[in-house]
N, C-alpha and C positions, 0 to 999 in steps of 0.2 A: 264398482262403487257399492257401499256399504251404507246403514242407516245411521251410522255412527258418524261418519261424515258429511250428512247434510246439515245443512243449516237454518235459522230459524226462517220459518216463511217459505221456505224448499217443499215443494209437492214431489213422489214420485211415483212409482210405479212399482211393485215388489216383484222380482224375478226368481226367488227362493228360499226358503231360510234353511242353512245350514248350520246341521249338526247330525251327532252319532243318532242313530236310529233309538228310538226309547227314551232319550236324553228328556229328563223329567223338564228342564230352562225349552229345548225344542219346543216341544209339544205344548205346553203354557202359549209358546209366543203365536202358533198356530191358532191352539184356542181363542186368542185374545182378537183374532181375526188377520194375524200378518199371513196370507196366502195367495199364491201366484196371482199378480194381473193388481192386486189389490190397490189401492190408493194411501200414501198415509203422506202426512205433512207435521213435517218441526213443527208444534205450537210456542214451544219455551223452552230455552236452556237456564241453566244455574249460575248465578255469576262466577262462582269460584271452580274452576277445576272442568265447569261447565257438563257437571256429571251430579244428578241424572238430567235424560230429557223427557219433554212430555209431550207424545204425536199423536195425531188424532187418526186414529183408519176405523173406518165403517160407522162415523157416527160418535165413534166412541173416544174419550181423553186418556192415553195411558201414560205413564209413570215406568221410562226406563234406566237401567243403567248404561252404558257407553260401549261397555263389554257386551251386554243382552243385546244390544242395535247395533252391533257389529254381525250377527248371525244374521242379520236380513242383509238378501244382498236384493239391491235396486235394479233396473233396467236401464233407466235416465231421469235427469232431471226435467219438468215438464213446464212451470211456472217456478218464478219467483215473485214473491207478493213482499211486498215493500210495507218497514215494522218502524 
């Protein structure tokens, strides 16, 4: 499972984020704090197209595309919190 496919109110767990080694989008999604073990949860999707979304990991609210949250891949889902 991918971040791409969670849903709003969804916690998980990060198990990776792939991509080519140097890939300037990798590296961004690292910095922004998606890294093994890490925590991030759906805050918001867009009504239309439902792209981008907005997930909180480490504190922080990010701003992704659907494509970008497809490179984290997840562990499992942990909670669902009711929206």
């Amino acid at each position: 499972m991918n971040l791409s496919e969670l849903k709003k109110g969804e916690i998980a767990r990060i198990a990776r984020v792939n991509g080519i080694e140097g890939d300037p989008i990798t590296l961004r999604l690292m910095e922004l704090g998606m890294v093994d073990g890490g925590e991030v949860e759906v805050v918001h999707e867009a009504p239309y197209g439902r792209d981008p979304i907005a997930v909180r990991v480490r504190g922080a609210l990010i701003a992704l595309r659907r494509s970008e949250a497809a490179r984290v891949e997840l562990l499992e889902s942990e909670e669902k919190v009711m929206s």
